[in-house]
C-alpha positions in Angstrom: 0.0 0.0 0.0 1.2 3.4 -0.6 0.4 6.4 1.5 -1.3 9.3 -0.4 -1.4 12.8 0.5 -4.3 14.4 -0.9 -4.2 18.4 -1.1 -7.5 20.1 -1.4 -9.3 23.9 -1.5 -12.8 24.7 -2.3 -13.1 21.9 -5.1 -15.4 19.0 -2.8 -16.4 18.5 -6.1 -13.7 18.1 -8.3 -11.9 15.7 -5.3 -14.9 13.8 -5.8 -14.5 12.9 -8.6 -10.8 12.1 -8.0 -11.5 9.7 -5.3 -14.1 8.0 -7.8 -11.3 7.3 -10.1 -8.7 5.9 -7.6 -11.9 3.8 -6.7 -12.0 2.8 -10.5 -8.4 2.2 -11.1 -6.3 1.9 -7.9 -8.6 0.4 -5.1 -7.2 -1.2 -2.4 -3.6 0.7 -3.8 -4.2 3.8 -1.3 -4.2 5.1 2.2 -6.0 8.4 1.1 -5.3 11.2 3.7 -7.2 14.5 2.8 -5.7 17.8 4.1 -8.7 20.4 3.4 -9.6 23.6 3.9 -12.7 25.4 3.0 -12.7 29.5 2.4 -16.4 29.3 3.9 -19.6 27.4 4.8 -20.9 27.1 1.6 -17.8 24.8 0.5 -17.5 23.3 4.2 -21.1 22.2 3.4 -19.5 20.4 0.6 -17.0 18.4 1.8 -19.3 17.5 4.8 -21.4 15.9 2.3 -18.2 14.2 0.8 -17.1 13.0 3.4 -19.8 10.7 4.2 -20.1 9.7 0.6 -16.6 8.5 0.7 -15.7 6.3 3.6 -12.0 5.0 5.0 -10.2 8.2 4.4 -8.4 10.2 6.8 -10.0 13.6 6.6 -8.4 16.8 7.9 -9.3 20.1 8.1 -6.1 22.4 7.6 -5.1 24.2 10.3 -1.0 24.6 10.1 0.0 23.3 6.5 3.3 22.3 6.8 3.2 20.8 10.3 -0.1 18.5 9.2 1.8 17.7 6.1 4.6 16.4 7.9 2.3 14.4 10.9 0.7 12.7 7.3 4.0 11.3 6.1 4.2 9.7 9.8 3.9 6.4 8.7 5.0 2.9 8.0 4.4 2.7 4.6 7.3 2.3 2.2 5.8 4.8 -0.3 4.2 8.0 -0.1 2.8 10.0 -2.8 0.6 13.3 -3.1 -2.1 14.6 -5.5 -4.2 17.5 -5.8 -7.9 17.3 -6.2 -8.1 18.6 -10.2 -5.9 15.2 -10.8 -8.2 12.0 -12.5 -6.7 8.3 -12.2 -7.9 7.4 -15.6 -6.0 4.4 -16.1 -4.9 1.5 -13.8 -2.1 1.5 -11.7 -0.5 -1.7 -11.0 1.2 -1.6 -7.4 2.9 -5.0 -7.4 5.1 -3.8 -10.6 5.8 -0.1 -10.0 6.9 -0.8 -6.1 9.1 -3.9 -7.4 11.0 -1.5 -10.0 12.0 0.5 -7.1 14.0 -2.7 -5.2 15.5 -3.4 -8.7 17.5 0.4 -9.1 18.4 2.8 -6.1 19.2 5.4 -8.3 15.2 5.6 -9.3 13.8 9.1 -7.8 10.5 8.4 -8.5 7.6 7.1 -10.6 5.4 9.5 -12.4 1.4 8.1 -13.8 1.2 11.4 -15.9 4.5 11.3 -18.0 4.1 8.7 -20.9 4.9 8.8 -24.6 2.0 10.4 -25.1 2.8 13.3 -23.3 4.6 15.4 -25.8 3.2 18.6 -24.7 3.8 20.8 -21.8 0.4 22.6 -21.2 1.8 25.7 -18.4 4.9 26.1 -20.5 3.0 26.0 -24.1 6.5 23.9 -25.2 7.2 20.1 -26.4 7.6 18.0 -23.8 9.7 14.9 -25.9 10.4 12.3 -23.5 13.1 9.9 -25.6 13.5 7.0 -23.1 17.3 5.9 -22.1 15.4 2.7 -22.0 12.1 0.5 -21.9 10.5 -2.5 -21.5 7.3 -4.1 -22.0 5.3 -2.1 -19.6 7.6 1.2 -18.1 10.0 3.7 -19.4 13.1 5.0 -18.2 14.6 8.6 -18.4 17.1 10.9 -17.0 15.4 13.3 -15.7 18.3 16.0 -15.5 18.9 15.5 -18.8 15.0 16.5 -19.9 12.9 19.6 -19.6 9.1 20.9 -19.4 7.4 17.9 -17.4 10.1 15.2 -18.5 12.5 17.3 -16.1 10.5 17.9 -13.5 10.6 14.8 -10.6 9.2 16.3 -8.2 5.6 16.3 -8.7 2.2 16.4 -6.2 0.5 15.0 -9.5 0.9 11.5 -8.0 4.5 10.8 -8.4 5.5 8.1 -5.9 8.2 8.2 -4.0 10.4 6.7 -0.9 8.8 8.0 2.2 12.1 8.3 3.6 13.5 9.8 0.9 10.6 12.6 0.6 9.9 12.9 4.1 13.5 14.3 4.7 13.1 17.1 2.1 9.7 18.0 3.0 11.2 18.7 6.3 14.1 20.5 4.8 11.9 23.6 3.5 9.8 26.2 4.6 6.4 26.2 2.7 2.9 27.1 4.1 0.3 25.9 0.8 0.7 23.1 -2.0 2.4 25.6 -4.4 4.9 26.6 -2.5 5.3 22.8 -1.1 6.0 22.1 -4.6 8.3 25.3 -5.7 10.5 24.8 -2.4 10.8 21.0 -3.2 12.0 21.7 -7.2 14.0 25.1 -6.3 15.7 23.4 -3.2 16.6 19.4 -4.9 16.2 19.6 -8.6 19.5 20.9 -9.0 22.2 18.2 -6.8 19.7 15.4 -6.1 21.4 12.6 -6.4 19.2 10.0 -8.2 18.8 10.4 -11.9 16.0 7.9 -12.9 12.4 8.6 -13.8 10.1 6.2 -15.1 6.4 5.6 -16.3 4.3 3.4 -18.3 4.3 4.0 -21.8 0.8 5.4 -21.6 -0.3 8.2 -19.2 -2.7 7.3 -16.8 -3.5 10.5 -14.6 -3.7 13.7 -15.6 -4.4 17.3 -14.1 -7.4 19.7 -15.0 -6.4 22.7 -15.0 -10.0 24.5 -15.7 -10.2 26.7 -12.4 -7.6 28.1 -9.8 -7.9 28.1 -5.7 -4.4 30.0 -5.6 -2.6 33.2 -6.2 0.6 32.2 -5.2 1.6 31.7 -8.8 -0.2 32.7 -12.4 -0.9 29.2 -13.6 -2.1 28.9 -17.0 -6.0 27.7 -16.6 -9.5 27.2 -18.2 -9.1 28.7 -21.2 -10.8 26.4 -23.2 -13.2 24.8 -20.5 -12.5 27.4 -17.6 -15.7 26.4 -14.7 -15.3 28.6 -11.3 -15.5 26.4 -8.0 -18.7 28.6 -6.6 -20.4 26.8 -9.8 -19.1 23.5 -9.4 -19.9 24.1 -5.5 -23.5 24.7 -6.3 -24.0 21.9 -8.3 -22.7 19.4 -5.9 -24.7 20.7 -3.3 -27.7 20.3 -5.6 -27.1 16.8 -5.8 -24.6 16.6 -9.0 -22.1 15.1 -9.3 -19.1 15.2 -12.7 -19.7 12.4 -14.9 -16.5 10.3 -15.0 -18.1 7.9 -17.9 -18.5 11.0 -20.2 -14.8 12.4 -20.0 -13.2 11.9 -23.0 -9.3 10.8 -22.7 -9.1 10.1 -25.5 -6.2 13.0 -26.6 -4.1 13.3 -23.8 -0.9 14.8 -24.7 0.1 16.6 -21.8 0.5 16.2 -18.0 -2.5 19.1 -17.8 -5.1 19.2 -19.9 -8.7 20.7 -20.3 -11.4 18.9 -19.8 -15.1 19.6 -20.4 -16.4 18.4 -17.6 -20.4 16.7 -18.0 -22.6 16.2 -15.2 -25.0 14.0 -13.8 -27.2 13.4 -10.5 -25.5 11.2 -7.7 -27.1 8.0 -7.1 -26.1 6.2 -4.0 
């Protein structure tokens, strides 16, 4: 089992449908902690409602980001990953293989579900993003990370990108950060240029990516929803109207990038 971190901000809605698609494709893989916070009662009504539609996760409100952060990576587990809640699982991870690569090579830094051969766009830098594998087999790829740019070069993700606990735990408590933007700017700024281990690797096909149709943050000017943008007081609104996004009716059918657009359809929630 690997630990997940989940991050989340006024998006009950859009983490729903998250935690529907690691219920689709990764059950059983996850011990899904969600740090939450909720900008007022409107969206606390929200993920009340979530909360007892999804059962078995560790749910916490956010009080002091970096010190919760660090009392969720408290744990046995061997792994640890985080996401945010605009990522989808749209694929199936297979835990017995990725967590066996990771005995074969130390020098592996991490594995990443949203870098494939398909990815060869970078949606925030509008740039390729050519990922030319150092080597393969039938089911992963290998790269040097160092070596890349855009997404290929960039290791350390929150879009799911699993790591060694100990090995992340250690420079999570290295940094000073107080929000997942900053979590993830102090992490890259701090470790991407003298980190040690060189290896990245995915399947060949992506299997998460992250929609980017709405922001929670203005720590940085993320590119977003400019083909599909939706604001979170609508999406809010809708779930607590008893819809729900339609996971059936995304179309995944063009991913090419590590973020992409999606339009999101909707339907009513049946229990």
């Amino acid at each position: 089992m690997i630990n997940a971190i989940i991050f989340s901000f006024d998006r009950a809605m859009q983490l729903h449908l998250l935690l529907e698609s690691i219920k689709n494709n990764a059950k059983g893989i996850f011990n899904i902690n969600v740090l939450y916070k909720c900008s007022n009662e409107e969206f606390k009504k929200s993920y009340d409602l979530l909360k007892d539609r999804f059962k078995g996760i560790n749910w916490v409100e956010e009080t002091n980001f970096k010190e919760q952060t660090l009392k969720l990576m408290e744990t046995a587990l061997n792994f640890t990953c985080f996401m945010v809640d605009d990522d989808i699982l749209f694929g199936k991870l297979k835990e017995n293989e990725i967590l066996n690569e990771f005995n074969k090579d130390e020098n592996i830094i991490c594995f990443s579900p949203r870098q494939a051969l398909n990815t060869n766009y970078c949606y925030s830098m509008r740039c390729e993003n050519i990922i030319l594998p150092d080597k393969e087999n039938e089911m992963f790829i290998y790269w040097d990370w160092k070596k890349r740019y855009a997404d290929a070069g960039y290791a350390i993700s929150l879009d799911c990108h699993i790591f060694r606990t100990k090995e992340i735990k250690k420079m999570v408590k290295a940094i000073n950060f107080s929000n997942p933007n900053l979590l993830e700017a102090s992490l890259n700024q701090t470790f991407s240029e003298d980190y040690p281990k060189e290896v990245m690797f995915g399947y060949k096909q992506s299997v998460l990516v992250g929609v980017p149709v709405n922001t929670v943050q203005n720590t940085f000017e993320n590119r977003k929803g400019e083909k599909f943008g939706i604001d979170t007081k609508e999406l809010n609104d809708k779930y607590l109207n008893g819809e729900i996004i339609n996971y059936e009716r995304l179309d995944f059918s063009n991913i090419n990038s590590a973020h992409c657009e999606l339009e999101y359809k909707f339907k009513s929630y049946e229990i």
